[in-house]
C-alpha positions as CSV (number, residue, x, y, z in Angstrom):
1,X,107.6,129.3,101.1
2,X,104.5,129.0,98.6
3,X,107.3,128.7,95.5
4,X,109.9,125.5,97.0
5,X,106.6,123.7,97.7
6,X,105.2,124.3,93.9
7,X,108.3,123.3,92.8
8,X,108.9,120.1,94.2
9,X,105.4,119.4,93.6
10,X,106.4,120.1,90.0
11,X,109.4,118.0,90.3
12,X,107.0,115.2,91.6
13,X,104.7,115.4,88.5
14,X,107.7,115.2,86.1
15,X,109.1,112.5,88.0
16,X,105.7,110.6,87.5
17,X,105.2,111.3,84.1
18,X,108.8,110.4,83.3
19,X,108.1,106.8,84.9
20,X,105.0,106.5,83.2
21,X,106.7,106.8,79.9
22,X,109.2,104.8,80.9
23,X,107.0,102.4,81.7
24,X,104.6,102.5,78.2
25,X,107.9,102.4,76.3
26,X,109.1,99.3,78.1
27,X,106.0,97.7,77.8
28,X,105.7,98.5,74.1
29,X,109.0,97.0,73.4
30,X,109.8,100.7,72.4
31,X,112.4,101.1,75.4
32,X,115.3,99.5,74.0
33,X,116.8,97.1,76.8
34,X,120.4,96.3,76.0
35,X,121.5,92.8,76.7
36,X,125.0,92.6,78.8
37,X,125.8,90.2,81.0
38,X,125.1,91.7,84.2
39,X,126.0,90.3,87.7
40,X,122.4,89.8,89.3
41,X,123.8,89.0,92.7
42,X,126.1,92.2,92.4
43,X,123.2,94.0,91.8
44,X,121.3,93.0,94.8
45,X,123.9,93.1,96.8
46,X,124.1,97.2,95.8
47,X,120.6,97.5,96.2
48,X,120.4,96.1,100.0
49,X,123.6,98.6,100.6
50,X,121.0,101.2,99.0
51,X,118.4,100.7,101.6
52,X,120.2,99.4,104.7
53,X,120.1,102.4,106.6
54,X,116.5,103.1,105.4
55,X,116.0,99.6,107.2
56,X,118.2,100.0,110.2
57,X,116.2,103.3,110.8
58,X,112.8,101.7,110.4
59,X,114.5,98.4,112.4
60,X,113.8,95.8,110.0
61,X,116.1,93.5,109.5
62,X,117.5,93.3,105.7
63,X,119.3,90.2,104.6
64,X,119.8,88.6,101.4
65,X,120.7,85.2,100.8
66,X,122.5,85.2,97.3
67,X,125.5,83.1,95.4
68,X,128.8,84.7,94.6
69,X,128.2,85.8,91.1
70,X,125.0,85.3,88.7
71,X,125.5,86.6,85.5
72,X,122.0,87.3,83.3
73,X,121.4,89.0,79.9
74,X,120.1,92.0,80.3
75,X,119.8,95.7,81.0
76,X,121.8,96.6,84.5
77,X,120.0,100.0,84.8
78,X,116.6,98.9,84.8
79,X,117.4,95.5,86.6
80,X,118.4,97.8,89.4
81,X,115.5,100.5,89.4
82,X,113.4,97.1,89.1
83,X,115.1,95.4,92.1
84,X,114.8,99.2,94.2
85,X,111.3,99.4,93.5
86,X,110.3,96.1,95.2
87,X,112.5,96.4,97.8
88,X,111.4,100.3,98.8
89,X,108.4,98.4,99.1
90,X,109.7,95.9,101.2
91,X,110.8,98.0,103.9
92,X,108.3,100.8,103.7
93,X,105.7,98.4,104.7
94,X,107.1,96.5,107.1
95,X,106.8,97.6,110.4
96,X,109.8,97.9,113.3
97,X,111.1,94.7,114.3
98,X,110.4,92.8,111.0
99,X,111.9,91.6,108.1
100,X,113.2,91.7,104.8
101,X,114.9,89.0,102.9
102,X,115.8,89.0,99.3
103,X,117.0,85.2,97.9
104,X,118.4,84.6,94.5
105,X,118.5,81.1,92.9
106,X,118.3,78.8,90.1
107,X,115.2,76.8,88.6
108,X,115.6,73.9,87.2
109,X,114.9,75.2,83.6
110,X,117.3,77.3,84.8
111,X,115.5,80.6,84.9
112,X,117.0,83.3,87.5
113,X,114.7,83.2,90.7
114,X,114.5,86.4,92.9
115,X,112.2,86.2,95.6
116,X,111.6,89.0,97.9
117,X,110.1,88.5,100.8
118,X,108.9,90.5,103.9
119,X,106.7,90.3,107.3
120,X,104.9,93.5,106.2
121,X,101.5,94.5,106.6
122,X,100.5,92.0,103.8
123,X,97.9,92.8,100.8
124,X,94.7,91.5,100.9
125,X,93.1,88.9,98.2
126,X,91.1,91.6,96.8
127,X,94.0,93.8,96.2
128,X,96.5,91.2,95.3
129,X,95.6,91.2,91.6
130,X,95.8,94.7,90.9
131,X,98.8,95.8,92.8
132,X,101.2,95.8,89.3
133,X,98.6,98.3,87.7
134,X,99.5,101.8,87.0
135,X,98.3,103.6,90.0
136,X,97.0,101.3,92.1
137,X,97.2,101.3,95.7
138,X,95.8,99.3,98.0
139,X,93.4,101.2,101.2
140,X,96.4,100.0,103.1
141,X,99.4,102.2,101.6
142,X,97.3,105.4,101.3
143,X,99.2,106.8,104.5
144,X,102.8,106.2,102.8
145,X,104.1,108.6,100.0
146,X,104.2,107.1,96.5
147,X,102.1,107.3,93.3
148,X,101.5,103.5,92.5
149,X,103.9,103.4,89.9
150,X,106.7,101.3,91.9
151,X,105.5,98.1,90.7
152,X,104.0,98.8,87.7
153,X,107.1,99.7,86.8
154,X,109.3,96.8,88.2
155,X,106.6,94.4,86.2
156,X,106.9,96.2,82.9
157,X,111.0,96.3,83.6
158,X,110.6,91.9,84.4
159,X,108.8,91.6,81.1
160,X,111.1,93.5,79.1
161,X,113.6,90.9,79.5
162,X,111.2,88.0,78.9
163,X,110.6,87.7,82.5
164,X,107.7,88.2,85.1
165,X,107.0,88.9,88.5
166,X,104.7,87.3,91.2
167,X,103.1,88.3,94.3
168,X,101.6,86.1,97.1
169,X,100.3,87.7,100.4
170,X,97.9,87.9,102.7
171,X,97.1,90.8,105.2
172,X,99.1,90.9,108.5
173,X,101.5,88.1,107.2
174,X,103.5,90.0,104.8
175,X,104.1,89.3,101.0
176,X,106.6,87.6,98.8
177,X,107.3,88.9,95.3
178,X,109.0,86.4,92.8
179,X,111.1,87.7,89.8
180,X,111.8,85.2,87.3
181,X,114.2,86.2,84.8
């Protein structure tokens, strides 16, 4: 059994190093990020389909609250892996009987407003700043699998296309992260 468990530790590593250049090329503008007019709300509504069952197995509730159609400029690939990585957050730290809800709307300088927000375990005020660096992870998510790289990621993806994204939280009362596109 020694070799399956080297090689999906192998195929773990790769799958790190692959996002980390990912993200370094996005960040340095290298990662070309095509500009198509992609359906937003489409593409949260494929991502909740994505982790329903994940949610319905944990029981946390998963809704989203988005218009019919919301076109933006942008990369539909990376929007997605974007909108996955906050929302595998979402649900892995929220415990049974909570919730997730991902909202989609307009500012009024008309920027594209995604807000995700859950009843999770909440990060605390001395962790909230770092949470978007490579490899952080707060005392909190050491007991769940991941290499700190979901959010970097989803950050570097939200600047690419001349947006950002926010976090507000506090422990035991779960956290809201904004996109703005």
């Amino acid at each position: 059994a020694m070799g399956a468990s080297t090689i999906e530790e192998c195929a773990r590593l790769l799958d790190m190093i692959n996002t980390m250049l990912v993200i370094s090329k996005t960040e340095a503008g290298v990662e070309k990020v095509s500009h198509d007019k992609v359906d937003i709300a489409a593409l949260i509504g494929n991502a909740c389909e994505l982790f329903e069952p994940l949610a319905e197995e944990k029981n946390v509730g998963l809704r989203r609250r988005a218009p019919e159609k919301t076109i933006v400029s942008g990369d539909a690939r990376m929007l997605q892996r974007m909108l996955a990585n906050i929302l595998d957050n979402a649900v892995k730290y929220t415990p049974p009987g909570g919730e997730v809800e991902i909202s989609l709307s307009e500012s009024e300088k008309k920027d594209i407003i995604i807000a995700i927000r859950d009843s999770g375990i909440g990060i605390s005020e001395t962790d909230v700043p770092h949470v978007f660096e490579r490899f952080y992870r707060c005392d909190r998510s050491r007991s769940q699998p991941g290499t700190g790289l979901g959010l970097s990621l989803a950050r570097a993806i939200a600047r690419a296309h001349g947006g950002d994204i926010t976090v507000r939280s506090a422990l035991d009362q779960g956290s809201t992260f904004t996109v703005t596109l």
